[in-house]
N, C-alpha and C positions, 0 to 999 in steps of 0.2 A: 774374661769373656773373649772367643772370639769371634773372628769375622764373622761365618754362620750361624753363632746362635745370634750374635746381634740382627744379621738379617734377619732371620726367621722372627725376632722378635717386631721386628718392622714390618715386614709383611702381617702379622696377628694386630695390629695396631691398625694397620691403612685397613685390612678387613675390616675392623670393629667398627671405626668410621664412615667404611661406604655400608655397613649395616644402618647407621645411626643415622649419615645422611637421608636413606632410603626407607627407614621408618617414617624419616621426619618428612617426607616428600607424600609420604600414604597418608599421615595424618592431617598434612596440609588437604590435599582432595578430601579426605572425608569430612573434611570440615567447610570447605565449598559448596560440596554436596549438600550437606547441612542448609548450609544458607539457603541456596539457589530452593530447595524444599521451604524453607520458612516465608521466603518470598513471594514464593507460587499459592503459599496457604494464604497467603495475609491479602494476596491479589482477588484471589477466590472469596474470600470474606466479604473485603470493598465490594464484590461483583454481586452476592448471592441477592437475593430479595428477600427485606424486608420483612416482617409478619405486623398484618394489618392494625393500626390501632384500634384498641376497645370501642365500642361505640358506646353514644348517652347510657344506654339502656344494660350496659355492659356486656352484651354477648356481640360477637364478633366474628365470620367468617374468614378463614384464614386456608390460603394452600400451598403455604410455607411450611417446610419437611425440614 
């Protein structure tokens, strides 16, 4: 082998790496992203209101959507 194709082969290498970095840097955000939404739902949940309990008589008024 020589010098050039070894480089060339090093250079295709450090490419595939800052490919593999830079995937792994997207998937890390979408996966924050991910959360930071599961959190905001799960906030909203705790927040939402309630639907009224039954009464004795069993019918119940309710203006929970």
């Amino acid at each position: 082998m020589d010098i050039s194709s070894i480089a060339g082969a090093t250079q295709l290498i450090q490419a595939g790496q800052s490919q593999q970095a830079l995937s792994t840097a997207m998937l890390k955000q979408a996966a924050n992203q991910q959360n930071q939404m599961a959190n905001m739902l799960a906030q909203n949940a705790r927040q939402a209101p309630q639907p009224a309990q039954a009464s004795r008589s069993g019918y119940s008024f309710s203006t929970y959507a």
